[in-house]
Backbone bond lengths (Angstrom), bond angles and torsions (degrees), N, CA, C in turn:
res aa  C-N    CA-C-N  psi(-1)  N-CA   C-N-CA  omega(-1)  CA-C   N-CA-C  phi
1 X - - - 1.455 - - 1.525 108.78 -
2 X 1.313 127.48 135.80 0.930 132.70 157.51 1.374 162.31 -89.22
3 X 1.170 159.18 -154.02 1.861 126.70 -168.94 1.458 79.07 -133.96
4 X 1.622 83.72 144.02 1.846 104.46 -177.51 1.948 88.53 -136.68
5 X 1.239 97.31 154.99 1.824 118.65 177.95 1.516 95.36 -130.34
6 X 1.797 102.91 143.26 1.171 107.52 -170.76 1.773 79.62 -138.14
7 X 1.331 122.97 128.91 1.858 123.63 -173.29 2.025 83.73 53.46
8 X 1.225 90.15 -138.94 1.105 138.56 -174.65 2.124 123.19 -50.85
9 X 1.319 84.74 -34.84 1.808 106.86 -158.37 1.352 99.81 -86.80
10 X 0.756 120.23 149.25 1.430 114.36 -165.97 2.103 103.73 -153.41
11 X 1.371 105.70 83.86 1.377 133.14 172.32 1.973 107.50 -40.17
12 X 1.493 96.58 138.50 1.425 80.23 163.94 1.732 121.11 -102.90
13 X 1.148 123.39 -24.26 1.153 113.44 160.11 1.836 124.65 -117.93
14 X 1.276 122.23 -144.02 1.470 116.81 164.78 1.266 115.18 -131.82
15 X 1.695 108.29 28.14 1.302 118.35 167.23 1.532 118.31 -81.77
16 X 1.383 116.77 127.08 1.439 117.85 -153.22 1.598 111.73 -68.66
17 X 1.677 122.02 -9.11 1.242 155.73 -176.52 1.709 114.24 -74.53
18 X 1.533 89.08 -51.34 1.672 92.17 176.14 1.436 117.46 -93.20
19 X 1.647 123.36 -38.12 1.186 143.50 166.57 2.236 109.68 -43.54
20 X 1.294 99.23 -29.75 1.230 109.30 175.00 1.618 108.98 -74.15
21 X 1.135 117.11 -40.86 1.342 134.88 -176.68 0.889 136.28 -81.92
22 X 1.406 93.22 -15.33 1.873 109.20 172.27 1.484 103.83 -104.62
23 X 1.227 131.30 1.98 1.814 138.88 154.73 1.294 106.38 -91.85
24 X 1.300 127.61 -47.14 1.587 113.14 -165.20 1.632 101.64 -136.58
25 X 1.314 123.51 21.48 1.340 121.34 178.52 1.319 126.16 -99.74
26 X 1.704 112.08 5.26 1.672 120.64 179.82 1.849 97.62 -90.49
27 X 1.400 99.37 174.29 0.943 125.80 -155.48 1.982 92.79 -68.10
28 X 0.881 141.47 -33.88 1.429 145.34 -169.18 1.637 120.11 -102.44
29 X 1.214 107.03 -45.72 1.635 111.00 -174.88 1.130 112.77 -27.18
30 X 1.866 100.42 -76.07 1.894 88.85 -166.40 2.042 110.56 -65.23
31 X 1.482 105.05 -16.08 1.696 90.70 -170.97 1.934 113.77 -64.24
32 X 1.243 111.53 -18.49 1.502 138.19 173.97 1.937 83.98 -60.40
33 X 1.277 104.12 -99.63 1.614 98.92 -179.78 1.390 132.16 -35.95
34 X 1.332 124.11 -24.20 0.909 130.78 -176.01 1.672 106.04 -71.15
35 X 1.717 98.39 -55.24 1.473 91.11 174.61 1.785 133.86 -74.15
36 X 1.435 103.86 9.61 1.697 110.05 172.27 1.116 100.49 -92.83
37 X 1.376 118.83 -47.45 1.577 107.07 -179.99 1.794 121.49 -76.58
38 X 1.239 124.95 -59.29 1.804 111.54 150.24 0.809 126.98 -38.79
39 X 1.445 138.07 -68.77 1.293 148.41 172.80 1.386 143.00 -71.74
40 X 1.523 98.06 -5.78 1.510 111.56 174.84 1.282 112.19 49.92
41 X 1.705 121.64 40.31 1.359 106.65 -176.79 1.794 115.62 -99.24
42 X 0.948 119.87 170.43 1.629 119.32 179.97 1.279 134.65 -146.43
43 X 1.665 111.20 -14.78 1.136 132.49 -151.92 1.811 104.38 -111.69
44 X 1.546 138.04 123.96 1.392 102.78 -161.10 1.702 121.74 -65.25
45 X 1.417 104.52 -9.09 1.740 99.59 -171.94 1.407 94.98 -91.79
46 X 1.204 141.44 3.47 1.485 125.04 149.12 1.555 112.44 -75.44
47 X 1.400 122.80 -32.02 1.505 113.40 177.68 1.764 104.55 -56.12
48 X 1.379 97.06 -52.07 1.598 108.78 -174.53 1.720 106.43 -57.99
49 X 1.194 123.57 -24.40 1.777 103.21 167.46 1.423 107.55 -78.83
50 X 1.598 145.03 9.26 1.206 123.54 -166.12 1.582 101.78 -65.04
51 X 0.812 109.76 -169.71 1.836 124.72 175.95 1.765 117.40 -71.50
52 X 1.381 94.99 -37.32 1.367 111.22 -166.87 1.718 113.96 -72.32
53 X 1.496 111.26 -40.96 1.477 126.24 177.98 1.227 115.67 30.61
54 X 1.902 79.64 70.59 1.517 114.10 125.79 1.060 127.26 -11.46
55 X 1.206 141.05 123.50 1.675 154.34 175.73 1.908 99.07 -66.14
56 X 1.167 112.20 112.25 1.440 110.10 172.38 1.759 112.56 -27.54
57 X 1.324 110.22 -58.04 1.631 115.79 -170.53 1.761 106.65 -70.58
58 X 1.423 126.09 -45.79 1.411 121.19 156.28 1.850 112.21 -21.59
59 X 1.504 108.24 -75.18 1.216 127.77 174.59 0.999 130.29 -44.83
60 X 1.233 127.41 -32.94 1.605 138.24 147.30 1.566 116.07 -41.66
61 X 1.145 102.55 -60.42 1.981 135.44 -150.34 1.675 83.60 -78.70
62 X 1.312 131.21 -47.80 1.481 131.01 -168.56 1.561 95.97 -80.23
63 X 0.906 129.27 -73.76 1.760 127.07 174.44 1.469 125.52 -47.75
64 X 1.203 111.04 0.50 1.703 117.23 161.72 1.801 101.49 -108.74
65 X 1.007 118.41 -29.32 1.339 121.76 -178.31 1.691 113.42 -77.93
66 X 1.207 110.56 -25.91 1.752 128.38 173.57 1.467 98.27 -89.63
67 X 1.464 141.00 -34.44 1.301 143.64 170.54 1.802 107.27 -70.08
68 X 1.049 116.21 -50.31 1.147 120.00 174.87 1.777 117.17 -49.86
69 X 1.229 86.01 -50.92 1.989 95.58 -165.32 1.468 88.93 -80.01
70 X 1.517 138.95 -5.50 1.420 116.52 179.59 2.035 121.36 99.12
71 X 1.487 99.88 -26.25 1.558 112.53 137.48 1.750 131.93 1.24
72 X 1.463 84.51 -85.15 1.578 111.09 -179.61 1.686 117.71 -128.16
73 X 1.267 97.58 137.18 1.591 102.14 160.81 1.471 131.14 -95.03
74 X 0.878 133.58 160.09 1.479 125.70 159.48 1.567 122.66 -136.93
75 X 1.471 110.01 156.08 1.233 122.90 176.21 1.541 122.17 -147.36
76 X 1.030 113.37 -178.83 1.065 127.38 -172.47 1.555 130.46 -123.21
77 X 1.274 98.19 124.75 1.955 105.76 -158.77 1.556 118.42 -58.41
78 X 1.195 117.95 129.09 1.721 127.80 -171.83 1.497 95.49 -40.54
79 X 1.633 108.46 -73.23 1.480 132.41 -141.26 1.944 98.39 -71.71
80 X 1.615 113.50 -41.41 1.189 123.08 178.07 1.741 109.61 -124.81
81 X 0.814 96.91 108.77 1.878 104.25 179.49 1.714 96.87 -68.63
82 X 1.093 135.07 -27.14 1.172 109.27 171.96 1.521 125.72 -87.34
83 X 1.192 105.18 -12.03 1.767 101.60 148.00 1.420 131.79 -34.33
84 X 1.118 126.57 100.94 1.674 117.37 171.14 1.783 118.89 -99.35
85 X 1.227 105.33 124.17 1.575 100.36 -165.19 1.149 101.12 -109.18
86 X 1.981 126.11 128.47 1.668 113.66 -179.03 1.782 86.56 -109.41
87 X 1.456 90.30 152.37 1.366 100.31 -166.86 1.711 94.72 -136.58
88 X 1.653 129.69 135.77 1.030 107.02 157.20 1.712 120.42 -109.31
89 X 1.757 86.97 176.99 1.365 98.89 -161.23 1.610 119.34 -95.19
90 X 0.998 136.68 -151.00 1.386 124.14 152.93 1.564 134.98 -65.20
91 X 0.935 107.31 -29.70 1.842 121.32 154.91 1.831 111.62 -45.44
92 X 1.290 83.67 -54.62 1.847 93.78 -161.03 1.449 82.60 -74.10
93 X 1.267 160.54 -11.99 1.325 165.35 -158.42 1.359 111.25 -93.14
94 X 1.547 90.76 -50.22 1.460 117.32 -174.70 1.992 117.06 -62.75
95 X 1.428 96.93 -7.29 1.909 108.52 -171.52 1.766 80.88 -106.00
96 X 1.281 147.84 27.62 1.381 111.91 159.06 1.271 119.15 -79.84
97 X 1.464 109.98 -48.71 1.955 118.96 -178.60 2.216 81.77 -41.50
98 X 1.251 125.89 -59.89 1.240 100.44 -174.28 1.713 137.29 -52.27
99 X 1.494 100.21 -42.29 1.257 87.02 158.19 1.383 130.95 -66.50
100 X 1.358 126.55 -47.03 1.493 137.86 -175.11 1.933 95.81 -49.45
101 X 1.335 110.41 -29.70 1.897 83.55 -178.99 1.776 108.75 -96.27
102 X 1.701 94.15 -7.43 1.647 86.25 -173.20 1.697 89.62 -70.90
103 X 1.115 145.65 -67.65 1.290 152.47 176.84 1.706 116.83 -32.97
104 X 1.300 116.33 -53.75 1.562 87.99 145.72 1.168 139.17 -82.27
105 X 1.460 125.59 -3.88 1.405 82.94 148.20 0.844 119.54 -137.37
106 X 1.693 126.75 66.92 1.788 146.91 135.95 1.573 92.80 -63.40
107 X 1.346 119.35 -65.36 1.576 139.23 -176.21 1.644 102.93 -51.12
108 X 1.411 130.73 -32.52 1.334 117.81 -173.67 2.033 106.60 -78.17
109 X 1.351 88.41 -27.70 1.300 94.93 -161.12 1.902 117.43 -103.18
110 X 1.451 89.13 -18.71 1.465 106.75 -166.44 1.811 116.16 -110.17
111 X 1.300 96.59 -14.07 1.820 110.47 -157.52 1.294 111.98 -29.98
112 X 1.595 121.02 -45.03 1.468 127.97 -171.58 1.499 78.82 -75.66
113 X 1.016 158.32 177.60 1.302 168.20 150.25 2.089 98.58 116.05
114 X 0.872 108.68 -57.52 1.560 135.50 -171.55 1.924 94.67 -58.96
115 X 0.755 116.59 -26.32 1.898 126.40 -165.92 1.470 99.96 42.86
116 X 1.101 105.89 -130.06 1.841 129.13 -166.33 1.831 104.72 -79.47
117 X 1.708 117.84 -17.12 1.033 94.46 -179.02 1.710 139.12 -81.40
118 X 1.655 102.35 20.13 1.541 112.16 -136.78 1.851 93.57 -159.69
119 X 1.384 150.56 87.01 0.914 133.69 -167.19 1.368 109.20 -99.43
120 X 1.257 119.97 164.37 1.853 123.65 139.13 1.318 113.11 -22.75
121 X 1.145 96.76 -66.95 1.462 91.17 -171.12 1.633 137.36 -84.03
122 X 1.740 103.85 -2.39 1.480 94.94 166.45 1.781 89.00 -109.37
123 X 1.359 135.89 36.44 1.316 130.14 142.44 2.042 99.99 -76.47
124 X 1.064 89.30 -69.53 1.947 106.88 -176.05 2.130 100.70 -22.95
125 X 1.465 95.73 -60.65 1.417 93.03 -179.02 1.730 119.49 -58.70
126 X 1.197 87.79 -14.81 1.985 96.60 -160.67 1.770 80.60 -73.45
127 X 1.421 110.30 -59.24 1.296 119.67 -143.31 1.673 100.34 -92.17
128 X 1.300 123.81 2.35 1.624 115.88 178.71 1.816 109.98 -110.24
129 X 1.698 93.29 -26.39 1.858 100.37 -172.92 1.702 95.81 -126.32
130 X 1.465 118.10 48.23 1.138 105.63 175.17 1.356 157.19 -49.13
131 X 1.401 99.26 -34.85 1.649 117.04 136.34 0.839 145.37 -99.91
132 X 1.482 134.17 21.39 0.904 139.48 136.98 1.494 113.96 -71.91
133 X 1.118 129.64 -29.30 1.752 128.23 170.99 1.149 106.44 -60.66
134 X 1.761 120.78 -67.41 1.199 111.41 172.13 1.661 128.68 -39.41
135 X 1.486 116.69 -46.83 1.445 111.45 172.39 1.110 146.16 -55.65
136 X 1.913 111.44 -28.34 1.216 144.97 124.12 1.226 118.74 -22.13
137 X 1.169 124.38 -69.13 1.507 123.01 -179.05 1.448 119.13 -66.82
138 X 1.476 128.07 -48.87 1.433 133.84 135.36 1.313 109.57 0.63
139 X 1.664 116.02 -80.74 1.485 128.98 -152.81 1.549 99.45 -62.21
140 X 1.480 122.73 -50.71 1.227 135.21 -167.40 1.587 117.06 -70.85
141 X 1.541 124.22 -33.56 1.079 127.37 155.43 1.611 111.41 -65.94
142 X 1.318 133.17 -27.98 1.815 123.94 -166.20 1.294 93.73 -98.29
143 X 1.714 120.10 -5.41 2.144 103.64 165.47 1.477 95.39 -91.45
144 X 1.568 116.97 -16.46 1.675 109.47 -155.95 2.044 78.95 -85.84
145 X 0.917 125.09 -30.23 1.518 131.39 -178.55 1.569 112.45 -45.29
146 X 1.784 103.64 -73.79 1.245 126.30 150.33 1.481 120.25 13.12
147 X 1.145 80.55 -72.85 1.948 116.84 -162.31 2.004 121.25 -84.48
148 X 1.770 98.26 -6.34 1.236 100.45 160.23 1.355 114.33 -109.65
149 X 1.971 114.56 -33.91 1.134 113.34 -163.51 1.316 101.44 -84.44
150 X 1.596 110.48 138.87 1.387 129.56 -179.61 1.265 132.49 -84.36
């Protein structure tokens, strides 16, 4: 198999396995998504309070690379132009079924490890109304969307 570039990104093979992994398989990608869709965040010094703390320049380099591939959008705030707001799109939408199975099963396998932030029971919901959580979360991020884009 051979290496294909799409913008910027530059895949090492055209196996749909690794090609997946080289968009959302580094150490930051999905935690960026993770926090627009949980956390509804948008702004870069909300990425920078996550838990994980992200290297400012990482955080940059991942949010032009999620803007690039179609991920995320960005704009710029009415009231303060130096506001930059990343917003995702239907792509970046499109990685929840991914997170929702990485989390069950981190949680199937890991739970004691996970403490208080991660229960039984919002595994049970993940894994009994699975799309319906995801659709939920969808709906609730495109009013939380709503409500930044101007």
């Amino acid at each position: 198999m051979g290496k294909a570039t799409i913008n910027t990104t530059e895949f090492r093979s055209l196996c749909p396995v690794a090609t997946g992994l080289d968009i959302l398989g580094d150490k930051w990608t999905l935690l960026i998504l993770r926090d627009m869709i949980w956390g509804h965040k948008s702004l870069f010094s909300e990425f920078k309070e996550s838990p994980e703390h992200m290297p400012s320049k990482m955080l940059s380099n991942r949010l032009k690379k999620l803007e690039e591939l179609g991920f995320i959008s960005k704009r710029a705030g009415l009231t303060n132009k130096k506001n930059v707001y990343y917003l995702m799109e239907d792509k970046g939408m499109d990685t929840f079924p991914i997170m929702i199975e990485m989390a069950i099963f981190t949680s199937k396998h890991f739970l004691d490890y996970l403490g208080s932030t991660y229960t039984k029971e919002s595994r049970g919901v993940m894994i009994k109304n699975k799309k319906e959580y995801i659709a939920d979360l969808i709906k609730k991020y495109k009013s939380f969307k709503k409500c930044i884009v101007f």
